[in-house]
VOSEPA-147696 format. One line per field, with one value per residue (C-alpha): y, z, x; residue number from 0. Coordinates in steps of 0.001 Angstrom, whole numbers, plus 500000, padded with zeros to 6 digits. Each point is the difference from the previous one (the first is absolute). Example, Ala and Ser with C-alpha at 12.3 -4.5 7.8 and 13.67 -1.06 7.14 Angstrom:
<nodes>
py <- c(495500	503440)
pz <- c(507800	499340)
px <- c(512300	501370)
nr <- c(0	1)
</nodes>
This chain:
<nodes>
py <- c(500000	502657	499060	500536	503397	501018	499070	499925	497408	500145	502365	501516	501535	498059	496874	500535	501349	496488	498171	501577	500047	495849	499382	502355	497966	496921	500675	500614	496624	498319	502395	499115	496126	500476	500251	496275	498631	498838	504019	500612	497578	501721	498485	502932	502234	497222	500144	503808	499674	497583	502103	502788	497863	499152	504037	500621	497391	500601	503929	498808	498188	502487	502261	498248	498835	503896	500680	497167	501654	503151	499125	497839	502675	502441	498065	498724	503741	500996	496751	500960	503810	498885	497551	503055	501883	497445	499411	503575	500622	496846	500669	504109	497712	498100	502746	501726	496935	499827	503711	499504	497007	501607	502405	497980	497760	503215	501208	496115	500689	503514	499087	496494	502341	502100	497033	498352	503361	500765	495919	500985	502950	498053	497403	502386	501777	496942	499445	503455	499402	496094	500702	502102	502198	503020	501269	500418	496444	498400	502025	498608	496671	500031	501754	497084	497264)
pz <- c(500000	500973	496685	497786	502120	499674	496139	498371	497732	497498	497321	501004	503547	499483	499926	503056	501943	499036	501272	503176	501082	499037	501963	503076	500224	499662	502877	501853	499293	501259	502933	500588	499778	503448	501549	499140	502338	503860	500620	499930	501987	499680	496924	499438	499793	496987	498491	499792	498621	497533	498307	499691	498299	497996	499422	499192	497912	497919	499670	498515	497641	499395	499585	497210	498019	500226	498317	497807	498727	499618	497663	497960	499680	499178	497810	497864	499651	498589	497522	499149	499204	498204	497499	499212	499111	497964	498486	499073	498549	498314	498434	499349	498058	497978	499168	499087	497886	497824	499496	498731	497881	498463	498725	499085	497673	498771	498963	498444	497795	498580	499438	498587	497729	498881	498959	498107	498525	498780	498359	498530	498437	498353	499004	498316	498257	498540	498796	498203	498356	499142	498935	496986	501674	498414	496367	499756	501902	497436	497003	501140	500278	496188	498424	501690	498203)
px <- c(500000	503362	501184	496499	499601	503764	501202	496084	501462	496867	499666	496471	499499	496607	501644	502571	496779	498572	502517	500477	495940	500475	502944	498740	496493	502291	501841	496872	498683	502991	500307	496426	500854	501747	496275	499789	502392	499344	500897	496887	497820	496454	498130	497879	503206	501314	496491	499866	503555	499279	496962	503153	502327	497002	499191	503800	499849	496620	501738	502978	498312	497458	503033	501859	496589	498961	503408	499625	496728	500546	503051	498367	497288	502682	501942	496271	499356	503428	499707	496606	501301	502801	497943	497889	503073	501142	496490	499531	504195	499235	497059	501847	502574	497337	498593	503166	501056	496790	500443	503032	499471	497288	502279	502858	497003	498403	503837	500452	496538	500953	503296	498423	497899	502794	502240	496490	499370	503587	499942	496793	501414	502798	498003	497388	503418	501098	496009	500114	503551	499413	496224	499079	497307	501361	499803	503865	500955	496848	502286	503221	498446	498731	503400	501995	497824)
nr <- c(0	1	2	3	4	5	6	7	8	9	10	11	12	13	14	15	16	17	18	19	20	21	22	23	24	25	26	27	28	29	30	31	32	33	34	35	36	37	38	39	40	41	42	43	44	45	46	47	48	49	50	51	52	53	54	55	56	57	58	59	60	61	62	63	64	65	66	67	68	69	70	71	72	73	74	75	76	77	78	79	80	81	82	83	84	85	86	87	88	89	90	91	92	93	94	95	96	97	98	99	100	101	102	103	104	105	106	107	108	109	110	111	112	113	114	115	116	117	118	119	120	121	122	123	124	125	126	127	128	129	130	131	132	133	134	135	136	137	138	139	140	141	142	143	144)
</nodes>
């Protein structure tokens, strides 16, 4: 107990506090254990003593499953907060994501439609020089036979 109270060897004051209200109800028990000898002779005196070793007991427990609790609580609540952070940056990144596909597909389509457009051009300029669609390619066509 000198040791817990003098060097607080845990990180959290909460948790040297801990340890110091378990081992000081500890020490009452087995200080209180002395009551059970033949030192005392009256039975009524043991029987009193036993329902506070019994008390000190039940509040030690009580104690640590009170601490137990309230940390789980805790700890559920900062899980729970930290999911809906997640959720909601996650679903920010989604979001973000399909934006930006969206306009990566809608830059693939123009420049998809350019690239069709320019082959459709060359293919329509070879058309007009191999086909004789206009009077001087249908005269050049006739003077060569």
């Amino acid at each position: 107990m000198l040791y817990i109270g003098y060097f607080r060897p845990f990180a959290l004051p909460m948790q040297n506090n801990i340890e110091l209200t378990n081992e000081y109800l500890t020490v009452l028990c087995t200080y209180s254990l002395i009551m059970f000898s033949n030192m005392v002779p009256d039975p009524a005196v043991r029987y009193l003593c036993g329902w506070q070793l019994i008390f000190l007991i039940v509040l030690l427990l009580a104690i640590n499953l009170f601490i137990i609790i309230f940390q789980s609580i805790r700890d559920s609540i900062r899980r729970c907060k930290l999911k809906y952070v997640k959720r909601k940056n996650m679903k920010a990144y989604q979001k973000q994501k399909d934006d930006y596909l969206k306009q990566q597909s809608k830059m693939l389509k123009a420049q998809s439609v350019m690239q069709q457009d320019s082959f459709f051009n060359q293919r329509n300029q070879w058309n007009l020089m191999a086909s004789p669609d206009s009077f001087t390619d249908a005269v050049l066509l006739t003077k060569q036979q």
